[in-house]
DRENTORKOL-3810 file (N, C-alpha, C; in nm, 4 decimals):
REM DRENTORKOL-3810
@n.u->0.0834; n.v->-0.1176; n.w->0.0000; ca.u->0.0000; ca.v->0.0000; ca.w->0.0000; c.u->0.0888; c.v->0.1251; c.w->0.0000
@n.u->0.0493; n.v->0.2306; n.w->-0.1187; ca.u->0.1452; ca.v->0.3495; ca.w->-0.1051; c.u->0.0691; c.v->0.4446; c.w->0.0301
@n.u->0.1675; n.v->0.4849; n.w->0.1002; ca.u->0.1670; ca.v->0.6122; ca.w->0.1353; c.u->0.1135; c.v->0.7263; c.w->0.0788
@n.u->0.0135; n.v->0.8481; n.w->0.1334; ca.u->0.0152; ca.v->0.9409; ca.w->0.0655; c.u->0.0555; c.v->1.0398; c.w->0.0886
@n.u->0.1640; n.v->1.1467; n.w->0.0406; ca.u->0.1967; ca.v->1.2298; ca.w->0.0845; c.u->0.1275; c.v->1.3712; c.w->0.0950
@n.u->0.1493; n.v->1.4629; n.w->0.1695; ca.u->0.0774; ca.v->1.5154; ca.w->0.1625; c.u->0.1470; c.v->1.6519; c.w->0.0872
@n.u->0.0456; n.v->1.7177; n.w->-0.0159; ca.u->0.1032; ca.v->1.8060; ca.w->-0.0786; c.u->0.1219; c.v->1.9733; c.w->-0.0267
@n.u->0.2153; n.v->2.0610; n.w->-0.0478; ca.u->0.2391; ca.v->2.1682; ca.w->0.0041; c.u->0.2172; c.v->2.2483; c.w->-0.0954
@n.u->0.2192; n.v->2.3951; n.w->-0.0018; ca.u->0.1633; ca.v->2.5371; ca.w->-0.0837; c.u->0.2084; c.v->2.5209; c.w->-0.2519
@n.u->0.3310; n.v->2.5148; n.w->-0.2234; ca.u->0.4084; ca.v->2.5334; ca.w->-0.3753; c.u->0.3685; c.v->2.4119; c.w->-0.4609
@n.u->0.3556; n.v->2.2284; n.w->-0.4191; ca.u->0.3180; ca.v->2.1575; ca.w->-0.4893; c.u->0.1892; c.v->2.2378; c.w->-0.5537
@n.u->0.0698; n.v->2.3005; n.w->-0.5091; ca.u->-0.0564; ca.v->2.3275; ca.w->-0.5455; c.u->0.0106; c.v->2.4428; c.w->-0.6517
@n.u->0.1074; n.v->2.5218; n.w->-0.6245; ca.u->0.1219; ca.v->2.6613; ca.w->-0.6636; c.u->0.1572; c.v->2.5820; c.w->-0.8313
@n.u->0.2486; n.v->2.4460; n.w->-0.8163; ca.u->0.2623; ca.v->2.4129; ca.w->-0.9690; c.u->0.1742; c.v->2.3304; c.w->-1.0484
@n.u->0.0756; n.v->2.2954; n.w->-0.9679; ca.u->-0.0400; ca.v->2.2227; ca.w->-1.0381; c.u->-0.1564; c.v->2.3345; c.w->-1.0470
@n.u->-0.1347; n.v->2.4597; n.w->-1.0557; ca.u->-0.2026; ca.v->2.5324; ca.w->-1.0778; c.u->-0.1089; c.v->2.5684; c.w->-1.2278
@n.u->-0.0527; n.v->2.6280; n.w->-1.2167; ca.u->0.0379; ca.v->2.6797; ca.w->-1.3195; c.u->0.0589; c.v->2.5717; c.w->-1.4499
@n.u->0.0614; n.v->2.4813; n.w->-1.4371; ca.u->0.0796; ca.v->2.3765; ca.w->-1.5578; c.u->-0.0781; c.v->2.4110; c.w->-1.5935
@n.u->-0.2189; n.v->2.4298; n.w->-1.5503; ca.u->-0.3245; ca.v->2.4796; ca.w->-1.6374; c.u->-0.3231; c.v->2.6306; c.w->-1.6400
@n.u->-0.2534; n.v->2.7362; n.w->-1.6388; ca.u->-0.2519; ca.v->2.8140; ca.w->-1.6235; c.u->-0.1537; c.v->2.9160; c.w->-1.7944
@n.u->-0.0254; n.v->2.9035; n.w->-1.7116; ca.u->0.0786; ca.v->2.9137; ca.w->-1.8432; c.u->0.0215; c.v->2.8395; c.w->-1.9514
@n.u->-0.0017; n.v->3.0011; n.w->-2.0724; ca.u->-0.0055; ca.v->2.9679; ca.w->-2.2147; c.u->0.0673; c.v->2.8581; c.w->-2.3160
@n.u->-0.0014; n.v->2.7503; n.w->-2.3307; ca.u->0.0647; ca.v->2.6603; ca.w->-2.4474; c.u->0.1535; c.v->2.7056; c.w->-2.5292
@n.u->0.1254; n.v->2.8432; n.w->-2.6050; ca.u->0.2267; ca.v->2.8975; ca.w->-2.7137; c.u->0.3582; c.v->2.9040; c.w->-2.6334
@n.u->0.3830; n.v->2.9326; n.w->-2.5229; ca.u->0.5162; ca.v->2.9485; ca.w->-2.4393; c.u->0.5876; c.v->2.7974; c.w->-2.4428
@n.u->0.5380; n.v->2.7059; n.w->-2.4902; ca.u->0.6378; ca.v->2.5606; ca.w->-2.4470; c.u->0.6047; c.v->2.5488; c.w->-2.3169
@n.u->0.7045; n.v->2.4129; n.w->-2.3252; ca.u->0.6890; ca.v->2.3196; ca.w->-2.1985; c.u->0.7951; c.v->2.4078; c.w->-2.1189
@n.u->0.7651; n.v->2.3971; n.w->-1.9517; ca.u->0.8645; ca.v->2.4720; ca.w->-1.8347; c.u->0.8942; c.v->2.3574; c.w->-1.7524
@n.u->0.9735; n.v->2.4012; n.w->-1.6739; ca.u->1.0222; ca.v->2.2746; ca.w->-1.5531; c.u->0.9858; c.v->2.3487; c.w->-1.4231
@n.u->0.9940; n.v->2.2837; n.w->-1.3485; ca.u->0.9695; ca.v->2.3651; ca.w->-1.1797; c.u->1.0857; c.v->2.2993; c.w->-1.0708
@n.u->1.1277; n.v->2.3268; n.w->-1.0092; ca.u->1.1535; ca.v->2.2804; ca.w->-0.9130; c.u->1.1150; c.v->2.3632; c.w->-0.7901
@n.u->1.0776; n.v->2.2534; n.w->-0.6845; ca.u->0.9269; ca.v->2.2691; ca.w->-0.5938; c.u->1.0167; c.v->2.2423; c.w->-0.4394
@n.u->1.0475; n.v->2.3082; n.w->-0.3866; ca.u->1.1023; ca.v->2.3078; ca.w->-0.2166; c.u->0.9671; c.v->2.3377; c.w->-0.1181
@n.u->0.9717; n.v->2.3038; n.w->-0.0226; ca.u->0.9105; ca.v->2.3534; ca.w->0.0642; c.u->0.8456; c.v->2.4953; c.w->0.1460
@n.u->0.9772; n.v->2.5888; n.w->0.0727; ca.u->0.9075; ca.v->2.7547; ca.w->0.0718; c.u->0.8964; c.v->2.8055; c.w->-0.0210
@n.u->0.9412; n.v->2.7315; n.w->-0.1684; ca.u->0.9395; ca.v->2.8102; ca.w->-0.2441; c.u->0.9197; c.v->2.7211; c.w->-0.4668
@n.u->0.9060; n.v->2.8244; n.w->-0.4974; ca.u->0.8945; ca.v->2.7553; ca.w->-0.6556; c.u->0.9611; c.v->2.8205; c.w->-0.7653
@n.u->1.0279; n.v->2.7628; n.w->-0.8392; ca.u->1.1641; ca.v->2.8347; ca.w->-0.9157; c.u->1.0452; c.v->2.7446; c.w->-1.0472
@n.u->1.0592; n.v->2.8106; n.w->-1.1507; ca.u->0.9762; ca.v->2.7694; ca.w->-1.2738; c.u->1.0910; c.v->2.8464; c.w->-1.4271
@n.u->1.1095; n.v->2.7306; n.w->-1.4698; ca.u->1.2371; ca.v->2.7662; ca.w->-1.6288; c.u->1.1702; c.v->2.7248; c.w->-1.7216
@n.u->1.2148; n.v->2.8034; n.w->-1.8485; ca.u->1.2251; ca.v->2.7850; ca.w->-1.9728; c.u->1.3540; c.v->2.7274; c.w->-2.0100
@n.u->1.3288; n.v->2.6278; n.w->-2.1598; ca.u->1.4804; ca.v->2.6116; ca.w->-2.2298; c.u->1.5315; c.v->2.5068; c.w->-2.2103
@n.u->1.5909; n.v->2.4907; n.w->-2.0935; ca.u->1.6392; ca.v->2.3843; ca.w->-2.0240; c.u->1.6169; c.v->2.2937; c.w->-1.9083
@n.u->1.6838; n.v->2.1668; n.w->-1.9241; ca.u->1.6349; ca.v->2.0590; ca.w->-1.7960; c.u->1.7017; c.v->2.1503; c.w->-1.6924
@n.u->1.7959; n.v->2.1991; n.w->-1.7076; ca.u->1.8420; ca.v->2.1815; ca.w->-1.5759; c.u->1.8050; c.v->2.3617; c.w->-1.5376
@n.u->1.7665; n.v->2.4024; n.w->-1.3870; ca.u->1.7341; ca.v->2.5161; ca.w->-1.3789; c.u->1.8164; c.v->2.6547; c.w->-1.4229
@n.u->1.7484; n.v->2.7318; n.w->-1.4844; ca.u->1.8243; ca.v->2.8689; ca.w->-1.5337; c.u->1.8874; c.v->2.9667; c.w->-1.4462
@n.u->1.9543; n.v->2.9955; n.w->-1.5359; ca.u->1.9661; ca.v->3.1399; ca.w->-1.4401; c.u->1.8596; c.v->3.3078; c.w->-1.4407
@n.u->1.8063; n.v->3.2421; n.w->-1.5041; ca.u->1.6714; ca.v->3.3526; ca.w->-1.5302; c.u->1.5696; c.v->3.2711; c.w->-1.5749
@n.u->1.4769; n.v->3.2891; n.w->-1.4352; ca.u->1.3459; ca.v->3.2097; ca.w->-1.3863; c.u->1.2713; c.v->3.2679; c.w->-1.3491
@n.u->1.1674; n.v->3.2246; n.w->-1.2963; ca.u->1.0554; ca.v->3.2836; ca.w->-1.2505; c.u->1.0379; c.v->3.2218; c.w->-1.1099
@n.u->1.0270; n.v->3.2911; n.w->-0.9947; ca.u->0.9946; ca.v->3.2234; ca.w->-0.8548; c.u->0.8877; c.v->3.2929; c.w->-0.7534
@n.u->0.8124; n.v->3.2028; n.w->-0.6930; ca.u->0.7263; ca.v->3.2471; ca.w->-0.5583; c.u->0.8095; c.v->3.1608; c.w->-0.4546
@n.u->0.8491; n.v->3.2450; n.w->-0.3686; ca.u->0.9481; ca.v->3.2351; ca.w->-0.2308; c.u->0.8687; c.v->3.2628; c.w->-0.1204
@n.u->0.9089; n.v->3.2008; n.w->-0.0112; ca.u->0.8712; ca.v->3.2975; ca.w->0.1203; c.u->0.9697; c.v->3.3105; c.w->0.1610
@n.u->1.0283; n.v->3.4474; n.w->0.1808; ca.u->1.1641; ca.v->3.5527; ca.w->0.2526; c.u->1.1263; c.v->3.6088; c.w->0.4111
@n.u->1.2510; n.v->3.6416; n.w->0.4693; ca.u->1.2462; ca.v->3.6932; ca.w->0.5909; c.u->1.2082; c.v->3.8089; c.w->0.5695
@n.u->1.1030; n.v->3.8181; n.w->0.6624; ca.u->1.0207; ca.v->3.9697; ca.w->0.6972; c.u->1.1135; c.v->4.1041; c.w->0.7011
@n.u->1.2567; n.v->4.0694; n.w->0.7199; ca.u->1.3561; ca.v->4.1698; ca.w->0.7739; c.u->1.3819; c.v->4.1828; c.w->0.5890
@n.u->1.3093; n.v->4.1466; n.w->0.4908; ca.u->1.3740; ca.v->4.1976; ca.w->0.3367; c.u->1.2375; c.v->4.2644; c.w->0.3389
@n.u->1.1461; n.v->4.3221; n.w->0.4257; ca.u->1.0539; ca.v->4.3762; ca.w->0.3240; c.u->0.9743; c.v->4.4444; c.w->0.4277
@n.u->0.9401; n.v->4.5921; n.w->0.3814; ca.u->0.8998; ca.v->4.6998; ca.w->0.4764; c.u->0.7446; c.v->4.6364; c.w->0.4744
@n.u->0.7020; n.v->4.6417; n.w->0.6161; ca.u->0.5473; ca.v->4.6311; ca.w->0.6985; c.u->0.5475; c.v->4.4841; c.w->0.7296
@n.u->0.6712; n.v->4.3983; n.w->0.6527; ca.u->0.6397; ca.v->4.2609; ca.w->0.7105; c.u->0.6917; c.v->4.2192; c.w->0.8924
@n.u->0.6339; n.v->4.1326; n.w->0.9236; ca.u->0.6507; ca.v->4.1355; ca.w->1.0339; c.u->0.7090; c.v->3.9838; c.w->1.1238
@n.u->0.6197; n.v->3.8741; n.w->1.0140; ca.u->0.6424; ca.v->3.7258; ca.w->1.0527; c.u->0.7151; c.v->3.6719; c.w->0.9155
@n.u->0.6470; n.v->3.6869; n.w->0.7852; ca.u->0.7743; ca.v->3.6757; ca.w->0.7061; c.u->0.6586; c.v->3.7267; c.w->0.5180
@n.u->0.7536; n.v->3.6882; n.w->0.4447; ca.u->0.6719; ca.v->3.7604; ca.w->0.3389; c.u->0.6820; c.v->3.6525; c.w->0.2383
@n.u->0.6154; n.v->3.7061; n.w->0.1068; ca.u->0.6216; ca.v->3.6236; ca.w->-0.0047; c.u->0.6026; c.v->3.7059; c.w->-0.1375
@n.u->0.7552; n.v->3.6287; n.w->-0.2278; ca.u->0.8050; ca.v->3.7379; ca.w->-0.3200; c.u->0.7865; c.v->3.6513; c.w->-0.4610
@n.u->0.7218; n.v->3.7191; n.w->-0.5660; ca.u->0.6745; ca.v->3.6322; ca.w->-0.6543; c.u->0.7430; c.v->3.7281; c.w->-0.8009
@n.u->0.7819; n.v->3.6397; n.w->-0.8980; ca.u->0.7870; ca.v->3.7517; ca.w->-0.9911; c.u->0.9262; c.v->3.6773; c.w->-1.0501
@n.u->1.0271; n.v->3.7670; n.w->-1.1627; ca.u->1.1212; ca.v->3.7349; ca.w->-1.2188; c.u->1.2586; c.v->3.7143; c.w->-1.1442
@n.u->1.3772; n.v->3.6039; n.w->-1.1621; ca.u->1.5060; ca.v->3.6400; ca.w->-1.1148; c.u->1.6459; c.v->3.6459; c.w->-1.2244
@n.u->1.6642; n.v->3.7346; n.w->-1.1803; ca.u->1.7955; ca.v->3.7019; ca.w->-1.2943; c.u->1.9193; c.v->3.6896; c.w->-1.1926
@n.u->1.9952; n.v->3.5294; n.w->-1.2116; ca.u->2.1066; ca.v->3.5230; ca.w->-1.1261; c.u->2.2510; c.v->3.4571; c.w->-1.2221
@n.u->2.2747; n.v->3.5451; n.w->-1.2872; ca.u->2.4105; ca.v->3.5398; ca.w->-1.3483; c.u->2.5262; c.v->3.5877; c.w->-1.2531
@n.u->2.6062; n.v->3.4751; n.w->-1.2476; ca.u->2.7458; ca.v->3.4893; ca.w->-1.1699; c.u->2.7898; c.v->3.7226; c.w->-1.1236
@n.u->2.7398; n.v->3.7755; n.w->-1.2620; ca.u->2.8576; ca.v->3.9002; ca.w->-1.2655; c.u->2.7069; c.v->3.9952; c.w->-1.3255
@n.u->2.6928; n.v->4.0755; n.w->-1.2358; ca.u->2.5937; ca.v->4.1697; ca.w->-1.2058; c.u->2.6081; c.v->4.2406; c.w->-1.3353
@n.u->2.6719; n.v->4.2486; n.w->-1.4077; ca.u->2.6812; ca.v->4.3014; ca.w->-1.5440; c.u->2.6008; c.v->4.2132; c.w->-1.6182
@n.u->2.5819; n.v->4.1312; n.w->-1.6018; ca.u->2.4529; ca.v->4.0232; ca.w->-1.6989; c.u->2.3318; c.v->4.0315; c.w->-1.6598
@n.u->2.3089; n.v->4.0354; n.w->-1.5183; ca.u->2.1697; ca.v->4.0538; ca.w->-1.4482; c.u->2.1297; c.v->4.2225; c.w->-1.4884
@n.u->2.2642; n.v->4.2837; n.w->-1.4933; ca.u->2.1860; ca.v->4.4335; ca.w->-1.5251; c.u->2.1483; c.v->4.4137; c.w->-1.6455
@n.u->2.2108; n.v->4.3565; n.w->-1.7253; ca.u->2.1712; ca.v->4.3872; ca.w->-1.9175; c.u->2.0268; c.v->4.3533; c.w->-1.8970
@n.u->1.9914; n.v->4.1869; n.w->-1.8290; ca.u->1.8251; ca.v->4.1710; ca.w->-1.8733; c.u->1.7944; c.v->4.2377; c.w->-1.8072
@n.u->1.8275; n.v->4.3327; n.w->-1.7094; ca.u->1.6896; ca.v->4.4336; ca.w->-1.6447; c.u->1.6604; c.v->4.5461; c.w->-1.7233
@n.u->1.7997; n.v->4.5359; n.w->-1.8019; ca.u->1.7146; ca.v->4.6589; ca.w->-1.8948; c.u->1.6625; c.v->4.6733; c.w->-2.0033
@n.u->1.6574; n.v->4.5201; n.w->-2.0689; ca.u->1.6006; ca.v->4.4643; ca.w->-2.1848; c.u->1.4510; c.v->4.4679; c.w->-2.1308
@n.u->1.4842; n.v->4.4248; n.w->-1.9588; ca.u->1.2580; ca.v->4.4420; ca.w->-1.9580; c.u->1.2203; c.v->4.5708; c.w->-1.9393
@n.u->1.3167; n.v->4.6327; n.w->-1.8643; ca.u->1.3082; ca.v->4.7581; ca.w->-1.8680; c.u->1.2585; c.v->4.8570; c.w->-1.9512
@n.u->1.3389; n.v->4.7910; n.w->-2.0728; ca.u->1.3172; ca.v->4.8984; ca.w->-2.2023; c.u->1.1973; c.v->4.8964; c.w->-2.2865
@n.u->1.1293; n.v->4.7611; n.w->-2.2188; ca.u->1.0255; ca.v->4.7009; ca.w->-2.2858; c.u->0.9072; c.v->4.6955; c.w->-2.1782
@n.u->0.9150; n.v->4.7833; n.w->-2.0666; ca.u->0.7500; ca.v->4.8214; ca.w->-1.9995; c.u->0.6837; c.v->4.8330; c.w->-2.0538
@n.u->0.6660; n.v->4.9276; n.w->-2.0941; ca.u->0.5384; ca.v->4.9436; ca.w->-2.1667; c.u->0.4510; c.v->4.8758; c.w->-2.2074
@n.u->0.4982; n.v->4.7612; n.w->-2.2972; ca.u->0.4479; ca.v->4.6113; ca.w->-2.3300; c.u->0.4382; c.v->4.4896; c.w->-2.1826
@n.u->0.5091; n.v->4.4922; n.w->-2.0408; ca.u->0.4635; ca.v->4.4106; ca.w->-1.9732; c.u->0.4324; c.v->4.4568; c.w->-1.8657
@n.u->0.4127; n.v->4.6187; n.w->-1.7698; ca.u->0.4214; ca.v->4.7107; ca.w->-1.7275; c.u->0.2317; c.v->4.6571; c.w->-1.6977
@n.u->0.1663; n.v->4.7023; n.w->-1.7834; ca.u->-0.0028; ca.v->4.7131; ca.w->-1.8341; c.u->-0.0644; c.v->4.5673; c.w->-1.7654
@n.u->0.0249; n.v->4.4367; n.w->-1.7879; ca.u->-0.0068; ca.v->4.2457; ca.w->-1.7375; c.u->0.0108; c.v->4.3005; c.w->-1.5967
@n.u->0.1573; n.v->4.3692; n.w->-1.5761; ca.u->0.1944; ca.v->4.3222; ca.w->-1.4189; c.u->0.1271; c.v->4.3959; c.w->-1.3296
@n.u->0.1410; n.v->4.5614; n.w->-1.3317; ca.u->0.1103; ca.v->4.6110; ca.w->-1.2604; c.u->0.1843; c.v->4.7289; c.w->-1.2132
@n.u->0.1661; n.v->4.7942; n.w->-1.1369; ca.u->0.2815; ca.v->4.9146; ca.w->-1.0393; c.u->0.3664; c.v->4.7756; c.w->-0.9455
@n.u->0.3021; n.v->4.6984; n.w->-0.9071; ca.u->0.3548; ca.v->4.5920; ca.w->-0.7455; c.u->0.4881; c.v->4.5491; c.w->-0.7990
@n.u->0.5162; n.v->4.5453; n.w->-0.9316; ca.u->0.6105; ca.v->4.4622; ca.w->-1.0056; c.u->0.7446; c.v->4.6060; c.w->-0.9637
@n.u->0.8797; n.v->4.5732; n.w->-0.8707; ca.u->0.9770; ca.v->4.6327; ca.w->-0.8156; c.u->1.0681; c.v->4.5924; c.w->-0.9275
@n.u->1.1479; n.v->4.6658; n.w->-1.0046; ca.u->1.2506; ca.v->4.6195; ca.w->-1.0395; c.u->1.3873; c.v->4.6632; c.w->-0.9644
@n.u->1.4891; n.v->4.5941; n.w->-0.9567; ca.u->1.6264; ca.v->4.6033; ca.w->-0.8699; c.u->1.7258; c.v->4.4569; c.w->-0.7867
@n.u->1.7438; n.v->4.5424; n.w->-0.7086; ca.u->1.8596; ca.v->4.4141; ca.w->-0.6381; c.u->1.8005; c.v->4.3077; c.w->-0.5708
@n.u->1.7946; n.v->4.1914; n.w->-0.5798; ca.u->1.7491; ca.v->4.0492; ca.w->-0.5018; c.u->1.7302; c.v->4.1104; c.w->-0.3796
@n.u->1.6390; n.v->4.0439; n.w->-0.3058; ca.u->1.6080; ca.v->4.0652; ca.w->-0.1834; c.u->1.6699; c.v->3.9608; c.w->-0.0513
@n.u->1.7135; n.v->4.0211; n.w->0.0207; ca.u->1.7783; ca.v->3.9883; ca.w->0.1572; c.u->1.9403; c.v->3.9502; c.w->0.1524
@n.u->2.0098; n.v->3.9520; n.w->0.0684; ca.u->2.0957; ca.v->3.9319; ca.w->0.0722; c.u->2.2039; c.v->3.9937; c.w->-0.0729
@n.u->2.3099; n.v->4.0792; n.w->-0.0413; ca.u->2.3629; ca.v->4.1497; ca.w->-0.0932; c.u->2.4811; c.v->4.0264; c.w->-0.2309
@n.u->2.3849; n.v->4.0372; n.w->-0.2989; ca.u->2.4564; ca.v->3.9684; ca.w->-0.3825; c.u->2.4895; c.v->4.0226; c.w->-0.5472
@n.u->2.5144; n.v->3.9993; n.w->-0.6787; ca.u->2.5059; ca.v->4.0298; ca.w->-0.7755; c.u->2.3590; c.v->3.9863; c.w->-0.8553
@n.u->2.3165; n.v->3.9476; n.w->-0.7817; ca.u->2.1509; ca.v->3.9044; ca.w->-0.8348; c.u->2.0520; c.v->4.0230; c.w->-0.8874
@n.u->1.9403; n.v->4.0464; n.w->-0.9832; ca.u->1.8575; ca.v->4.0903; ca.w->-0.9896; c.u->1.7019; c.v->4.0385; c.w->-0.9904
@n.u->1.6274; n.v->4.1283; n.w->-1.0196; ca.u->1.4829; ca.v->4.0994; ca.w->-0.9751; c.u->1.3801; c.v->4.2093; c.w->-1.0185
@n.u->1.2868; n.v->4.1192; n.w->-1.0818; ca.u->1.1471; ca.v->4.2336; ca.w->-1.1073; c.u->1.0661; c.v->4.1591; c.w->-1.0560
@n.u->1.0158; n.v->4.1927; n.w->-0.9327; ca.u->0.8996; ca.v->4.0755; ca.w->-0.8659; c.u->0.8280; c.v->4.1770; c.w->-0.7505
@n.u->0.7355; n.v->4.1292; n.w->-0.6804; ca.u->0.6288; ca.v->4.1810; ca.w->-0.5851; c.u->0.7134; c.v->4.0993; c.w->-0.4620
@n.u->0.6307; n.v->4.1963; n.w->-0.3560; ca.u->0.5907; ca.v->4.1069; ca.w->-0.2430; c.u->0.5149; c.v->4.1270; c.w->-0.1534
@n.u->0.4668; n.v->3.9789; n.w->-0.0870; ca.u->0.3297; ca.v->4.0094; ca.w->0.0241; c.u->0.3490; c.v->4.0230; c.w->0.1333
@n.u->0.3505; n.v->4.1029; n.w->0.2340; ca.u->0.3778; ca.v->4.0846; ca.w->0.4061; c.u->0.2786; c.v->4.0536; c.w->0.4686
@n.u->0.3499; n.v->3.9665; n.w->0.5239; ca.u->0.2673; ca.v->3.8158; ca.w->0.5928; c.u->0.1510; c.v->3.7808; c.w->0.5920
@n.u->0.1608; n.v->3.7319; n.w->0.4417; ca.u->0.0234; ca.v->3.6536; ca.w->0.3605; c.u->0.0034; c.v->3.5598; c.w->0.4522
@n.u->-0.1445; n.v->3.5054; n.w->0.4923; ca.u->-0.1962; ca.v->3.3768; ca.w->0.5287; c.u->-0.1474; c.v->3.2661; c.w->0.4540
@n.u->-0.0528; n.v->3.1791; n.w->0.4644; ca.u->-0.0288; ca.v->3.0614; ca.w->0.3242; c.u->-0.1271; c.v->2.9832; c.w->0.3774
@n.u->-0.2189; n.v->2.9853; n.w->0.4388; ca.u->-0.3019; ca.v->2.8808; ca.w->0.5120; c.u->-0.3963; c.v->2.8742; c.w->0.4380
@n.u->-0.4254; n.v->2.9976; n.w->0.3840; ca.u->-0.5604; ca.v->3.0575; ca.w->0.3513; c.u->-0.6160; c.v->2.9576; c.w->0.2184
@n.u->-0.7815; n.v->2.9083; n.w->0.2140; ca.u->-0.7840; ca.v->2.8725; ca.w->0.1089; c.u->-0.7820; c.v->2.9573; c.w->-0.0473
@n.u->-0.7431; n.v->2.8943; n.w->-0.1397; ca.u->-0.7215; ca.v->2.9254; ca.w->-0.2596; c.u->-0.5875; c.v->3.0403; c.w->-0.3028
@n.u->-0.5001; n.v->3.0512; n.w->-0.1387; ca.u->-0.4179; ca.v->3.1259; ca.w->-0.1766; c.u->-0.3067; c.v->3.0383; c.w->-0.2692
@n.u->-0.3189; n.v->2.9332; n.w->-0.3109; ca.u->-0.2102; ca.v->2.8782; ca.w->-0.3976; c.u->-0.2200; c.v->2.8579; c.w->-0.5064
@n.u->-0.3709; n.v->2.9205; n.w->-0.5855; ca.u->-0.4400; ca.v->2.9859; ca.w->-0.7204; c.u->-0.3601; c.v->3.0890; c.w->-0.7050
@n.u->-0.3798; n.v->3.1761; n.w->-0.6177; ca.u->-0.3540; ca.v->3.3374; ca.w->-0.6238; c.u->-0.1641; c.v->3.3510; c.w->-0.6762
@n.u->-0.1522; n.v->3.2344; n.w->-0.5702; ca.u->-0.0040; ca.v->3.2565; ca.w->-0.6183; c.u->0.0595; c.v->3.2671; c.w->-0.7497
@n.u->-0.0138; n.v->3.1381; n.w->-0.7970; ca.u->0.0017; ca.v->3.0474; ca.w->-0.9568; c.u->-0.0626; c.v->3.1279; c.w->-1.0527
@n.u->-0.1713; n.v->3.2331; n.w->-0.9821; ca.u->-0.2106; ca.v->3.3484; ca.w->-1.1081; c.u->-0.1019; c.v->3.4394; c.w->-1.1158
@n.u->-0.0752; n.v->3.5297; n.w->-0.9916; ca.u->-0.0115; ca.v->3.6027; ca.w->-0.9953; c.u->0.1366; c.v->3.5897; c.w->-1.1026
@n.u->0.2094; n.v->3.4826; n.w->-1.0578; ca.u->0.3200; ca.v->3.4132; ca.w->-1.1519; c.u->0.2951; c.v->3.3853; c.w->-1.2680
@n.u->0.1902; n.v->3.3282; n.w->-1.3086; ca.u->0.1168; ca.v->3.3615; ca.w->-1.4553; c.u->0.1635; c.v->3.4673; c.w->-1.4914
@n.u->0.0983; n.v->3.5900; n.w->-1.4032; ca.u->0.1356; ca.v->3.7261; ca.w->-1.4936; c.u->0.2609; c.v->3.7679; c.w->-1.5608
@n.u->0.3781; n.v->3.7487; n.w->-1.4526; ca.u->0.4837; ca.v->3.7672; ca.w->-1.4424; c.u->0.5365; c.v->3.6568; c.w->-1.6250
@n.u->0.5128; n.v->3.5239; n.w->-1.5689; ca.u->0.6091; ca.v->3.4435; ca.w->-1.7206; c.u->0.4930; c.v->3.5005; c.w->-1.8442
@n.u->0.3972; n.v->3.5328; n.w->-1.8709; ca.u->0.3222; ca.v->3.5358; ca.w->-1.9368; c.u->0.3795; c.v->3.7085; c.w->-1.9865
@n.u->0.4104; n.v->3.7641; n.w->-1.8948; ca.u->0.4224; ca.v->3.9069; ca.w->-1.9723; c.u->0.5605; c.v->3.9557; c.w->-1.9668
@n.u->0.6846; n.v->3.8685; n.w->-1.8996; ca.u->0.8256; ca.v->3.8859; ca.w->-1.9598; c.u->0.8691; c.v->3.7835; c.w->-2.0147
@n.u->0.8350; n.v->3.6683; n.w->-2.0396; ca.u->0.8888; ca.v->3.5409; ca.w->-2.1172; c.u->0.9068; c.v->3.5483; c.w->-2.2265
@n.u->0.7787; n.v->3.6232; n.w->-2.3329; ca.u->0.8244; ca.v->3.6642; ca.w->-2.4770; c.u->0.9551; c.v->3.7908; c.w->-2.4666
@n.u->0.9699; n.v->3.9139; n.w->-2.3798; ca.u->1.0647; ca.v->3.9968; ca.w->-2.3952; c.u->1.1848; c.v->3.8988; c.w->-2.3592
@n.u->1.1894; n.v->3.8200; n.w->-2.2906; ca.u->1.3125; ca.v->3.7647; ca.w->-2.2065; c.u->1.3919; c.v->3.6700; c.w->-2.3383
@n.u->1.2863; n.v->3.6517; n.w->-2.4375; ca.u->1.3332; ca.v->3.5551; ca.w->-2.5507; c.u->1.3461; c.v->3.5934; c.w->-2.6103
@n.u->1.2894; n.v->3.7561; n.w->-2.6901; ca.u->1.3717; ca.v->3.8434; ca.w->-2.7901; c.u->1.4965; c.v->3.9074; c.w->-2.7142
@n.u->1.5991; n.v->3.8084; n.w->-2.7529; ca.u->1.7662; ca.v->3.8368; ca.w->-2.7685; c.u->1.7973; c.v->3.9611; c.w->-2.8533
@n.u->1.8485; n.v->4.0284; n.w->-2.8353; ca.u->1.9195; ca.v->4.1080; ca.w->-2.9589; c.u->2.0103; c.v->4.0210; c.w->-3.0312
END
């Protein structure tokens, strides 16, 4: 007799998202931790420019208090000179994903830790993860995000 395990926020957050994310975009991969969901294009093995819903320490994000949750784009190339170029390829191209995301969408430096990383993503201070249907909300929200920089992120110059 199998065992059943029991599934977590982020398992739901990617069985939302596989009906969610547009067919024309191709197939994505996920890899699914316990606080968090990293979602790629391209390749098996995870990118360095992905898409993730995290839960971060409250101490990365003003009004949070117990802890937060940061959803949206990452760009983590070794040399901050690469993470800056795609920020300004989406950058240059608001207008077109600006209108999907929203004002909530921050672009700048990774959150909580001083690294060469970048980031165009939101975040929630201290969302209920308990709450029902918050793991739609998540898997929409992230929708928005691959759905309205995934085509800019793939026009290369």
């Amino acid at each position: 007799m199998l065992a059943r395990m029991e599934s977590t926020l982020f398992d739901d957050v990617g069985d939302g998202l596989r009906g969610l994310v547009p067919l024309e975009l191709g197939g994505f991969h996920t890899s699914i931790r316990r606080y968090g969901i990293k979602v790629w294009f391209d390749s098996v093995t995870p990118a360095k420019e992905h898409y993730e819903a995290q839960v971060i320490g409250a101490n990365a994000v003003d009004h949070a208090k117990v802890l937060a949750l940061e959803i949206g784009f990452h760009a983590e190339h070794p040399k901050a000179e690469d993470n800056e170029a795609v920020l300004s390829r989406l950058t240059a191209a608001g207008a077109r994903w600006r209108p999907m995301v929203g004002p909530e969408a921050e672009i700048g430096l990774f959150l909580g830790r001083a690294t060469a990383w970048r980031r165009v993503s939101e975040t929630w201070a201290d969302p209920d993860l308990s709450q029902p249907g918050v793991a739609f909300e998540v898997a929409t929200r992230l929708t928005d995000y691959i759905t309205a920089l995934e085509p800019i992120r793939r026009a290369r110059p």
